[in-house]
C-alpha positions as a Markdown table, in Angstrom:
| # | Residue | x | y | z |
|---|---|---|---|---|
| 1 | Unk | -3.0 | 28.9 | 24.1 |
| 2 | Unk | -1.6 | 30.3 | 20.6 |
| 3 | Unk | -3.6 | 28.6 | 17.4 |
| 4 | Unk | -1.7 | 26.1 | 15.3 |
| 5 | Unk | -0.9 | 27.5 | 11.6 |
| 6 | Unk | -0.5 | 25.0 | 8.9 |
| 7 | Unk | 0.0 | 26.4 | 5.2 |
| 8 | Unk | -0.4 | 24.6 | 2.3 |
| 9 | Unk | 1.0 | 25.4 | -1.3 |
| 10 | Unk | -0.3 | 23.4 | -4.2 |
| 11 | Unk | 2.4 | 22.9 | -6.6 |
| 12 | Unk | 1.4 | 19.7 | -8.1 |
| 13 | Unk | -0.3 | 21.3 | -11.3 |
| 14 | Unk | -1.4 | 17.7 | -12.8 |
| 15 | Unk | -4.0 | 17.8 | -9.8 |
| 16 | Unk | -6.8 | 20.3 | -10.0 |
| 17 | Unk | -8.1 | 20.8 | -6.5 |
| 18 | Unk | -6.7 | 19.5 | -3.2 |
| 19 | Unk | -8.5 | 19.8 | 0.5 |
| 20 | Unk | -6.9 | 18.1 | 2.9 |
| 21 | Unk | -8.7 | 17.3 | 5.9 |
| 22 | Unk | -7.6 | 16.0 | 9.6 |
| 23 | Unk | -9.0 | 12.6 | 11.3 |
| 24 | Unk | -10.2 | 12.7 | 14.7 |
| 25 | Unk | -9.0 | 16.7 | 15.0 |
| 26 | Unk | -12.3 | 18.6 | 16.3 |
| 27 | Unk | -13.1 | 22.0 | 14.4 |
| 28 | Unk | -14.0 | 24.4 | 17.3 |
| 29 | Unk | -15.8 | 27.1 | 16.2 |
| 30 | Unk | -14.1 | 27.0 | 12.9 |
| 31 | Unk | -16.0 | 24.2 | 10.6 |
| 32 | Unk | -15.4 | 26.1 | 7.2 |
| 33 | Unk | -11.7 | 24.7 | 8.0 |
| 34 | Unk | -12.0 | 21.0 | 8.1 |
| 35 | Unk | -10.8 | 20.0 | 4.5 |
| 36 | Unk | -13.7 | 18.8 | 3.0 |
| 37 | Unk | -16.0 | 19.8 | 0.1 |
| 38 | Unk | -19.0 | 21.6 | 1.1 |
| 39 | Unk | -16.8 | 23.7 | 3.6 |
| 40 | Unk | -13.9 | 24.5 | 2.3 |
| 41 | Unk | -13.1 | 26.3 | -1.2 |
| 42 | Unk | -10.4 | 24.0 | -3.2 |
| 43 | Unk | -7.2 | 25.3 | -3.0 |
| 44 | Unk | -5.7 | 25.6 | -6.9 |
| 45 | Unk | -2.8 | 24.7 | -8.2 |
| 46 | Unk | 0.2 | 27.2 | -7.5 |
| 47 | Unk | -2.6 | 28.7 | -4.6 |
| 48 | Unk | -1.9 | 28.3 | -1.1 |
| 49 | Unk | -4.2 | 28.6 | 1.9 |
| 50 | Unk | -3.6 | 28.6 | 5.6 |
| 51 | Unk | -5.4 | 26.7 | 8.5 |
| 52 | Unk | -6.1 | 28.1 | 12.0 |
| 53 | Unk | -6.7 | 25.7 | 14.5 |
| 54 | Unk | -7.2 | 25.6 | 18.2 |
| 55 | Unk | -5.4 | 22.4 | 19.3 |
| 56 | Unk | -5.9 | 23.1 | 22.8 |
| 57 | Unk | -6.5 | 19.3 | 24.7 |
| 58 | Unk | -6.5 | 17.3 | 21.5 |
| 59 | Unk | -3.2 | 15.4 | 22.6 |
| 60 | Unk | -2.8 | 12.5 | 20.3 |
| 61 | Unk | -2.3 | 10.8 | 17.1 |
| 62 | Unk | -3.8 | 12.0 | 13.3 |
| 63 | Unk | -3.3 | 12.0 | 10.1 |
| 64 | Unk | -4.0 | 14.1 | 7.4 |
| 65 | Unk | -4.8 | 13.3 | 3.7 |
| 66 | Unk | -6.3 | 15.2 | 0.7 |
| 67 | Unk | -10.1 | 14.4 | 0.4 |
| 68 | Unk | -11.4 | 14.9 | -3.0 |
| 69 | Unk | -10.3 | 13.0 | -6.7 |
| 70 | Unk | -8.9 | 10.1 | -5.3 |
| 71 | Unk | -5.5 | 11.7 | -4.6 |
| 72 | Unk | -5.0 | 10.1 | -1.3 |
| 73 | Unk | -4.5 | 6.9 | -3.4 |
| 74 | Unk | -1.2 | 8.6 | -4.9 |
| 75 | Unk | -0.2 | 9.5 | -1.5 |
| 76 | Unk | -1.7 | 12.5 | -0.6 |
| 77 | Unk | -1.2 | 12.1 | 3.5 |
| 78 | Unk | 0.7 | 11.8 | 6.2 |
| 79 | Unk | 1.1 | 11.8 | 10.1 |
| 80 | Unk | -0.1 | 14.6 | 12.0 |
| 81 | Unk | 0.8 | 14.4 | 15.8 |
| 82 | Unk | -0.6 | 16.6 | 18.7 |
| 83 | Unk | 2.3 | 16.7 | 21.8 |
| 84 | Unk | 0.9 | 17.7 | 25.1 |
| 85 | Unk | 2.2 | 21.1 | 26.8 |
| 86 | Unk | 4.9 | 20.8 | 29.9 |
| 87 | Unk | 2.5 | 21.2 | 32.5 |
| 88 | Unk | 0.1 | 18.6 | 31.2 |
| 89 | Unk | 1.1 | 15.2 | 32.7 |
| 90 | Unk | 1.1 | 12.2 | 30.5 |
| 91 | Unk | -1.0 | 8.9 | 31.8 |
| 92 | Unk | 2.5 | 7.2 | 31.4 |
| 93 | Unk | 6.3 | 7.6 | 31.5 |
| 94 | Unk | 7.7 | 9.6 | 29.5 |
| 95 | Unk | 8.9 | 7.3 | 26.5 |
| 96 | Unk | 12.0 | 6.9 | 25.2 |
| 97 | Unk | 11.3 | 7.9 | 21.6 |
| 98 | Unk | 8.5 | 7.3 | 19.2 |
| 99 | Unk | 7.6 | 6.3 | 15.6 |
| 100 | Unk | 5.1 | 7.0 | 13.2 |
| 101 | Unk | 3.8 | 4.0 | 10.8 |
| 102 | Unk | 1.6 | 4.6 | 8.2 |
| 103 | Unk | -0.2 | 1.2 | 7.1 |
| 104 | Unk | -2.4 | 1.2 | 4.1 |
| 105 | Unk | -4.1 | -0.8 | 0.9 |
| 106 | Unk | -2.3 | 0.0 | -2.2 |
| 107 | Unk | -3.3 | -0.2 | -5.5 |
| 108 | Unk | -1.2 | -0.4 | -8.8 |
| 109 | Unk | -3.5 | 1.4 | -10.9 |
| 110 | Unk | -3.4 | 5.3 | -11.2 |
| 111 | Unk | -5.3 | 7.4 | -8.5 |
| 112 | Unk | -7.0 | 8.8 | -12.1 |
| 113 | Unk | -7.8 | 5.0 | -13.0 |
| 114 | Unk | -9.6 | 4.3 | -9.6 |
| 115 | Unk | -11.7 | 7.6 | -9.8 |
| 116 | Unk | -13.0 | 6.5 | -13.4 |
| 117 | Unk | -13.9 | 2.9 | -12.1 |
| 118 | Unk | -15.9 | 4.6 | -9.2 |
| 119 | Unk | -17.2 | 7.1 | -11.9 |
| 120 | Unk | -18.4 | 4.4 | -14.1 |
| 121 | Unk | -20.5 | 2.8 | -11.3 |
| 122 | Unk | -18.4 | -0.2 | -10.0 |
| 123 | Unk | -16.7 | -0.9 | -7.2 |
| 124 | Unk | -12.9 | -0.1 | -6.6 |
| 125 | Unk | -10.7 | -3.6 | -7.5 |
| 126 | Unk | -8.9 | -5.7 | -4.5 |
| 127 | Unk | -5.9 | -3.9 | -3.5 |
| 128 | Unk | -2.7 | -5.1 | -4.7 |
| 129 | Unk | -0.2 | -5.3 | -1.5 |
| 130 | Unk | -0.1 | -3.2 | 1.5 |
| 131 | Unk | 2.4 | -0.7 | 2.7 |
| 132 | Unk | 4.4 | 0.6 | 6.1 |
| 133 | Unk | 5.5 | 4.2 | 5.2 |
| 134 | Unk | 5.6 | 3.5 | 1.5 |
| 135 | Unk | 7.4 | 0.1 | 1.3 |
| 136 | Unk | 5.9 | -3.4 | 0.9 |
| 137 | Unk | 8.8 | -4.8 | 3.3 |
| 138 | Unk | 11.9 | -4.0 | 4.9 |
| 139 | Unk | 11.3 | -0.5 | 6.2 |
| 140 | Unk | 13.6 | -0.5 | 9.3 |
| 141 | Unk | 12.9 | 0.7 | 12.8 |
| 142 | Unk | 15.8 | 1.2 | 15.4 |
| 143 | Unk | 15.6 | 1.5 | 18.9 |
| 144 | Unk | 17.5 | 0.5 | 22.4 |
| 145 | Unk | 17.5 | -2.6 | 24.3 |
| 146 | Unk | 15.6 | -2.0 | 27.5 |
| 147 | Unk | 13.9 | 1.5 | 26.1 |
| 148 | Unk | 10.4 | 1.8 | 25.7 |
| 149 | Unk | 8.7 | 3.4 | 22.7 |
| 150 | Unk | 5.8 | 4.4 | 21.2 |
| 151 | Unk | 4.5 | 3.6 | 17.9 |
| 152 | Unk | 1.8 | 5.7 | 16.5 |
| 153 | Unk | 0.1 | 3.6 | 13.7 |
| 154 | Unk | -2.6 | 4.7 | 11.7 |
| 155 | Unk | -4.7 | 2.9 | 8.7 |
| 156 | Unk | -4.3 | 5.6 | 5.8 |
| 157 | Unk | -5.8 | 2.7 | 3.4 |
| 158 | Unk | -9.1 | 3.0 | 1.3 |
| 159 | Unk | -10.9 | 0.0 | 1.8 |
| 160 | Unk | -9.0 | -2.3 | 3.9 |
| 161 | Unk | -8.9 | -3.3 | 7.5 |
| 162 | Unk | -5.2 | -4.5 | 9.1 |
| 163 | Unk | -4.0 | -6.1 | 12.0 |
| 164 | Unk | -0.9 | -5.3 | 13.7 |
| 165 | Unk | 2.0 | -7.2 | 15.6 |
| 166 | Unk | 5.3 | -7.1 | 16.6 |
| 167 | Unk | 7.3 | -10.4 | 16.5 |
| 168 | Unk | 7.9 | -11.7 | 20.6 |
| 169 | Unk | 6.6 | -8.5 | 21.8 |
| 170 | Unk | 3.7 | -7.0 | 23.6 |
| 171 | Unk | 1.5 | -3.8 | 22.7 |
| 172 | Unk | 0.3 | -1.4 | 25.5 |
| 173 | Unk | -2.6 | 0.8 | 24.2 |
| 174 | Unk | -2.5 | 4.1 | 25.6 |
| 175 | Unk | -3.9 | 6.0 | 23.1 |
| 176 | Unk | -6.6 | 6.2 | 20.3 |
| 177 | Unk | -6.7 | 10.0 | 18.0 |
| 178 | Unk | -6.4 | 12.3 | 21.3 |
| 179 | Unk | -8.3 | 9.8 | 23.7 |
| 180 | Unk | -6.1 | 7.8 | 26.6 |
| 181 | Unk | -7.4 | 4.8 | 27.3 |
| 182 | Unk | -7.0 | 2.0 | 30.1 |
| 183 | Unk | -4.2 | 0.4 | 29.3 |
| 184 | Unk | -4.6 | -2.8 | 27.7 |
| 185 | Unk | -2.0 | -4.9 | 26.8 |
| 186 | Unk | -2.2 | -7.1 | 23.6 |
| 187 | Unk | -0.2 | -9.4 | 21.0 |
| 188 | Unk | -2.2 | -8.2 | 18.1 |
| 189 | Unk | -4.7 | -5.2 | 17.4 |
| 190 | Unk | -7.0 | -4.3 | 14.6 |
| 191 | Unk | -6.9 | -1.0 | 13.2 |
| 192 | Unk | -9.5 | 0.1 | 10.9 |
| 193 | Unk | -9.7 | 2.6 | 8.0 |
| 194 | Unk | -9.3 | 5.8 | 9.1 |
| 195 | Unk | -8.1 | 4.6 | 12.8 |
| 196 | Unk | -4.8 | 5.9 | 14.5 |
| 197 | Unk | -3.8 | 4.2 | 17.4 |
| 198 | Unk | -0.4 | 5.0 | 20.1 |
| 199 | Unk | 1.1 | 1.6 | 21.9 |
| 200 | Unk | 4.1 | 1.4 | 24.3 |
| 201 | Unk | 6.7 | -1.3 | 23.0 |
| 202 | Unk | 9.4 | -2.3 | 25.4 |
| 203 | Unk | 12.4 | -3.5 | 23.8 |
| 204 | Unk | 12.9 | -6.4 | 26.0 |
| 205 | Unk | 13.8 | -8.7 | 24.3 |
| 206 | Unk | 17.4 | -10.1 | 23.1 |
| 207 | Unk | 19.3 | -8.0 | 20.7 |
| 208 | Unk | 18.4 | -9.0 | 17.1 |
| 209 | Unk | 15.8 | -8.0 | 14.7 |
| 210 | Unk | 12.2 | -8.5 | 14.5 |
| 211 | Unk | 9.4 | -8.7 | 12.4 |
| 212 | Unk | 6.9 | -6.0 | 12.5 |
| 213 | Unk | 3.2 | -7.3 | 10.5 |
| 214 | Unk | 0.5 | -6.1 | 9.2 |
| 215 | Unk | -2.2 | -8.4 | 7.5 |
| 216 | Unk | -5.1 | -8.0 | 5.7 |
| 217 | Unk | -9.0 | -8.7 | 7.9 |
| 218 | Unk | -11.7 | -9.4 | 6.5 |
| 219 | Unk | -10.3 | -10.6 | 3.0 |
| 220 | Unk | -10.9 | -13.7 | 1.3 |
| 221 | Unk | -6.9 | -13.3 | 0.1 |
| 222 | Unk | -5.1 | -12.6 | 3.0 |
| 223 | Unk | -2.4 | -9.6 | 2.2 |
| 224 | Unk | 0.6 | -9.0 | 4.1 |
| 225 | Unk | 3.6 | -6.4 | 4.6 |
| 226 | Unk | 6.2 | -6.1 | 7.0 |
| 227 | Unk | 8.6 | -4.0 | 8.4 |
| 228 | Unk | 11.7 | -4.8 | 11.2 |
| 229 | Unk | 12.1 | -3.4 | 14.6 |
| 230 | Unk | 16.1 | -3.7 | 15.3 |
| 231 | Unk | 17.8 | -3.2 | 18.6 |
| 232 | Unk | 20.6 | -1.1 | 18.2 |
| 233 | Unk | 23.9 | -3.4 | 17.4 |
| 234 | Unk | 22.0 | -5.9 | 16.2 |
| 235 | Unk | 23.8 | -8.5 | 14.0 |
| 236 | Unk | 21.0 | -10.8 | 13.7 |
| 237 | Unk | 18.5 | -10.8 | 11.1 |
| 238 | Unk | 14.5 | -11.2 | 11.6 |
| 239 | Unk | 13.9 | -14.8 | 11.4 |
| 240 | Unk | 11.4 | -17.7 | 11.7 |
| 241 | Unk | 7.9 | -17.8 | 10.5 |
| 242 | Unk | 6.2 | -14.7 | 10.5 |
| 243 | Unk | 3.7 | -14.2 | 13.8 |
| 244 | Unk | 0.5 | -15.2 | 13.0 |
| 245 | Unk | -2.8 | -12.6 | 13.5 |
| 246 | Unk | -6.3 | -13.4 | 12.8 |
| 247 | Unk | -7.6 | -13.3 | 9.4 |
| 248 | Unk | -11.7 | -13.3 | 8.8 |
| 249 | Unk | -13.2 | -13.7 | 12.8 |
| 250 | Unk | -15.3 | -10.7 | 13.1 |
| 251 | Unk | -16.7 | -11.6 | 16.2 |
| 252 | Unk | -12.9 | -11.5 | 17.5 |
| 253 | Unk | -12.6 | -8.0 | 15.8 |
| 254 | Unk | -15.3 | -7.1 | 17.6 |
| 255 | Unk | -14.9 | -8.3 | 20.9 |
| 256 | Unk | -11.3 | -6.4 | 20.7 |
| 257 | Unk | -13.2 | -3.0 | 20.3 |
| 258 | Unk | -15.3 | -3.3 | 23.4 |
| 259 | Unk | -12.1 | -3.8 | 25.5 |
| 260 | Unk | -10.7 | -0.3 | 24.6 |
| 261 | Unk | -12.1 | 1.8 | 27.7 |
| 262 | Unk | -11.8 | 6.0 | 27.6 |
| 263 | Unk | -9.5 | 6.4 | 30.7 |
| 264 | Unk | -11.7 | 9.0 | 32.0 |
| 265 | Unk | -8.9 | 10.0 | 34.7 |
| 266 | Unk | -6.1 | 10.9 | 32.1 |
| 267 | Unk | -5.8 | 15.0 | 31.3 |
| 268 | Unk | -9.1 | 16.0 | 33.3 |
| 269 | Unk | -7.4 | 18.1 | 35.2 |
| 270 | Unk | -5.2 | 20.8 | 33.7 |
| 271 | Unk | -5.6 | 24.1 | 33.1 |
| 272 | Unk | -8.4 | 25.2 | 31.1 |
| 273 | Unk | -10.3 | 21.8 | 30.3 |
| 274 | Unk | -12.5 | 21.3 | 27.5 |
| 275 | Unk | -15.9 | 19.6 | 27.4 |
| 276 | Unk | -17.6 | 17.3 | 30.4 |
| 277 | Unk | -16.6 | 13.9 | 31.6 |
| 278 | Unk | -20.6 | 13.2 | 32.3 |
| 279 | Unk | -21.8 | 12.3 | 28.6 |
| 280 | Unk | -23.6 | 9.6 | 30.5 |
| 281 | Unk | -26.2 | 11.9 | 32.6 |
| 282 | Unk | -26.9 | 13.9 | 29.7 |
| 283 | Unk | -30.1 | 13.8 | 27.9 |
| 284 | Unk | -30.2 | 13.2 | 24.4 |
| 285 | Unk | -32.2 | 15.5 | 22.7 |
| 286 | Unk | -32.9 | 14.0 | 19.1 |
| 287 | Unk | -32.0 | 10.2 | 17.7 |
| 288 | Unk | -30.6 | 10.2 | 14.3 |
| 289 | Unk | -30.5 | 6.4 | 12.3 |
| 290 | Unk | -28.0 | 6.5 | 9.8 |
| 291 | Unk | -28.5 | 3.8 | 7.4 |
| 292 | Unk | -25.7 | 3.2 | 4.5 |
| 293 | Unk | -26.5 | 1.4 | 1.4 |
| 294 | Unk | -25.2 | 0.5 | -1.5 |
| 295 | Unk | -27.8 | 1.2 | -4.8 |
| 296 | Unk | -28.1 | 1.5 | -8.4 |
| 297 | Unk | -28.9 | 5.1 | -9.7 |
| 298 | Unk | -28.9 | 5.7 | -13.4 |
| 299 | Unk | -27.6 | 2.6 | -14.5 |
| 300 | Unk | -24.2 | 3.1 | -11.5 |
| 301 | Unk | -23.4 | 1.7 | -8.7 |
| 302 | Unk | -24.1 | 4.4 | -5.7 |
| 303 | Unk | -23.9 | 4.9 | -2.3 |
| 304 | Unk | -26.4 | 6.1 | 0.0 |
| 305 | Unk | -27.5 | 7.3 | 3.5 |
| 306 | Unk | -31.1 | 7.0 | 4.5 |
| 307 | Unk | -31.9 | 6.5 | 0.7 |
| 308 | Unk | -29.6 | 9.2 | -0.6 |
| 309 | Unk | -26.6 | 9.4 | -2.4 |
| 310 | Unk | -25.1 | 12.7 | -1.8 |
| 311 | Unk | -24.6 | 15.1 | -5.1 |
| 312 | Unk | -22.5 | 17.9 | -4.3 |
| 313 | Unk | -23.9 | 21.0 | -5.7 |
| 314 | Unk | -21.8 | 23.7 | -7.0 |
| 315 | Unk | -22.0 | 26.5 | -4.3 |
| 316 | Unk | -20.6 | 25.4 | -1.1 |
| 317 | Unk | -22.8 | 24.9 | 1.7 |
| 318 | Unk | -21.2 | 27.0 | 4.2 |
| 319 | Unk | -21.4 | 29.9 | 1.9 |
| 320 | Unk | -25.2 | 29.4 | 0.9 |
| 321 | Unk | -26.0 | 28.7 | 4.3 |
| 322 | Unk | -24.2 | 32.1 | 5.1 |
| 323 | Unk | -25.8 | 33.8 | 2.7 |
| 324 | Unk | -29.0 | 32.7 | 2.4 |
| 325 | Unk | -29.1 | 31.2 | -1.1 |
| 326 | Unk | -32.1 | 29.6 | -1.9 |
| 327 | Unk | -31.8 | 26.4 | -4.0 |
| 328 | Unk | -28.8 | 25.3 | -2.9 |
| 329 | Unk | -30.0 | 22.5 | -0.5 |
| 330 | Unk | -33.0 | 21.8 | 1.5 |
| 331 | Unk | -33.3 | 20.6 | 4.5 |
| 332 | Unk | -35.8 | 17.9 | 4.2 |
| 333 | Unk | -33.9 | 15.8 | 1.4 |
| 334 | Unk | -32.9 | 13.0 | 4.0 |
| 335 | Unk | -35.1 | 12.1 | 6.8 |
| 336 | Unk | -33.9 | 10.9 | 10.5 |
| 337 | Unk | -33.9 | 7.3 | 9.7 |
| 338 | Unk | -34.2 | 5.3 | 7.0 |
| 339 | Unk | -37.3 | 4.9 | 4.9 |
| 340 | Unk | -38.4 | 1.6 | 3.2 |
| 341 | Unk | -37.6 | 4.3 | -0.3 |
| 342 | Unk | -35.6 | 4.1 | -3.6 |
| 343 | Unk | -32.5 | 5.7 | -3.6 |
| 344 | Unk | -32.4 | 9.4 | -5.1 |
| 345 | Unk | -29.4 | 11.2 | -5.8 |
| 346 | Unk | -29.4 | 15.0 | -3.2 |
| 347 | Unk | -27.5 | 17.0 | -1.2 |
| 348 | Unk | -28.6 | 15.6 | 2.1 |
| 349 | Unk | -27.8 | 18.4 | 4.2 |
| 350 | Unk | -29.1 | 17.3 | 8.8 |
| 351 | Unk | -29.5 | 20.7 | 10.7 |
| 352 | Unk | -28.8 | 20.9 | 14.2 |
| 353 | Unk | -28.7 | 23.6 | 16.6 |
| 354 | Unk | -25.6 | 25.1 | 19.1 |
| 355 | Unk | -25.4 | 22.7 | 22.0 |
| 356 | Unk | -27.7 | 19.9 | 20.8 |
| 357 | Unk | -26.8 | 16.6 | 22.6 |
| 358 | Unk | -27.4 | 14.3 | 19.5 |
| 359 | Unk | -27.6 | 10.4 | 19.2 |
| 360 | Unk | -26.4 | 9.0 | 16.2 |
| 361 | Unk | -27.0 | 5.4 | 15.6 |
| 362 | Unk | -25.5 | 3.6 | 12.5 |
| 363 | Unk | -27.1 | 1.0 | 10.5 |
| 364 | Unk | -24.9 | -1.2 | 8.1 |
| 365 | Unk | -27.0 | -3.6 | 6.4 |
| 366 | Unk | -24.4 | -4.5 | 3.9 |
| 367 | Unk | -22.6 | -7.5 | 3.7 |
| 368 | Unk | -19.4 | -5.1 | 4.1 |
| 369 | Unk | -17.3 | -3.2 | 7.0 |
| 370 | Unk | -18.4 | 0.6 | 6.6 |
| 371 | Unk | -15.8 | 3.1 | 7.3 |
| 372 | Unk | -17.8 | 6.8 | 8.7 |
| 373 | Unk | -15.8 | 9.9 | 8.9 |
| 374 | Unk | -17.5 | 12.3 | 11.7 |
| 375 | Unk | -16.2 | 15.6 | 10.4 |
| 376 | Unk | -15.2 | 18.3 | 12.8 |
| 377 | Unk | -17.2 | 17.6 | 15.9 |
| 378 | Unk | -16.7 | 15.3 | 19.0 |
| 379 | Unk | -18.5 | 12.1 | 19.1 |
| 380 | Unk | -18.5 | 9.3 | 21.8 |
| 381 | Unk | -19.4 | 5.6 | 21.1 |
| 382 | Unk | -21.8 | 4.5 | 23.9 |
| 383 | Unk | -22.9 | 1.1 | 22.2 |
């Protein structure tokens, strides 16, 4: 299989440094290309810089964004589909057509503004609105009466959990970032920062417009934006009260979560698989308890992992790690659980060795959802 090339030119000379990185896409064999400090070298302005990736079974739905200085709250991402080859079968029909929705927190204050209210130790401010592709309401979707589609939606937001719903109709999960899954069918689904999620929608219904939501979870003010799924000739306008999604229940949230199954059957067998279906039978070699928290260091509010708050140090870690530069990080800095400790600022740096079979549990004792990006590498929730 040929290796996807995506080049980038930074043109945008107000920003300094862009990386943009890719949720849920693995980096096999090429970490020093998943678009993150540390890894990656910043691309300047009027610079460009070109990513090789090895797609191979990573059928699904992504998105990218930039991952440094805040400049994914001015926009900085975007949708970033995998299709399957011909002679892969789909665990479906074939759908009629497909549409992307980017659903995020939006915030009227600069992208600047936001990165000095983090820099000066407080938390970011309540969003102002969300937004479907860019708009606050009325972004239009058009499709055939008696078609089926699929909508890939992804959270692109900073801080903010949604729920989505499509007025009258149902949504059939099949797919979560390059994982089919059993296919549940549901009225409403929460999608969580970072999450992208693919549902079948069949436009059964009669031919009219209707109201596509998303809402705000977890939010003592309940924000809402929608969008309008018409059937092609439609003359009627979306109407009646707006369909109603829950609003605080995180028990419901998280009851929802445990019914989304890996479909274990769906693209095993094609040619040249990767990985095992047998996670289950294999041994865990080392534990890892990852415990966030949120401290104050120096007089700022900080965020930490097992007591520290990562400080990015000014050679990247790939290349002192490749080179051998002494000074750079240390390997003892964070421990493999948490430690009853204050907070220190570091560059926590966990080493692992080639085919390690790794659990990673995740502590939250916050009184706050916790968003974790898994950079690069495959991980599977077993609990």
């Amino acid at each position: 299989m040929l290796p996807l090339v995506i080049q980038l030119v930074h043109v945008l000379k107000r920003f300094s440094i862009l990386f943009y990185a890719r949720n849920g896409v693995q980096q096999r064999k090429n970490s020093w290309q998943d678009g993150v400090l540390g890894t990656n070298c910043p691309i300047l302005p009027n610079k460009n810089w070109s990513y090789h990736m090895q797609m191979k079974d990573q059928i699904g739905t992504y998105t990218y964004y930039t991952s440094t200085l805040m400049h994914r709250a001015a926009g900085g991402f975007g949708a970033f589909n995998i299709h399957r080859r011909s002679v892969v079968p789909l665990p479906y029909m074939e759908p009629d057509g497909e549409f992307n929705l980017l659903v995020g927190d939006w915030f009227k204050a600069d992208h600047k503004v936001l990165q000095q209210i983090l820099s000066s130790g407080k938390p970011l401010p309540f969003p102002d609105g969300l937004l479907i592709n860019g708009h606050p309401k009325s972004y239009l979707f058009t499709g055939e009466a008696g078609k089926t589609y699929l909508f890939r939606v992804s959270n692109v937001g900073l801080t903010t959990s949604i729920n989505f719903r499509i007025q009258n109709h149902t949504l059939k999960l099949v797919e979560v970032e390059g994982s089919h899954t059993i296919q549940n069918v549901y009225d409403t689904v929460d999608i969580h920062v970072g999450q992208s999620m693919a549902f079948l929608v069949t436009l059964n219904k009669a031919v009219k417009d209707y109201y596509i939501v998303v809402s705000s979870r977890f939010t003592s003010t309940i924000l809402i934006s929608t969008a309008t799924l018409r059937y092609d000739g439609s003359r009627i306008l979306a109407s009646g009260p707006l369909p109603g999604g829950p609003t605080y229940q995180i028990d419901w949230s998280m009851r929802q979560a445990r019914t989304i199954r890996w479909n274990l059957t769906a693209n095993a067998a094609r040619p040249n698989p990767q990985g095992s279906f047998h996670y289950g039978a294999i041994a865990a070699n080392r534990t890892l308890i990852l415990g966030n928290s949120a401290t104050n260091i120096n007089g700022k509010l900080r965020y930490a992992v097992n007591s520290v708050s990562y400080f990015n140090p000014d050679t990247p870690l790939k290349l002192a790690d490749y080179f051998n530069i002494i000074g750079v990080f240390n390997l003892s800095t964070i421990t493999d659980k948490p430690m009853p400790q204050p907070a220190i600022l570091g560059t926590s740096v966990i080493n692992m060795s080639l085919h390690d079979f790794t659990e990673v549990i995740f502590q939250n004792d916050e009184n706050t959802i916790q968003s974790w990006h898994l950079d690069g590498a495959a991980f599977w929730t077993v609990g």
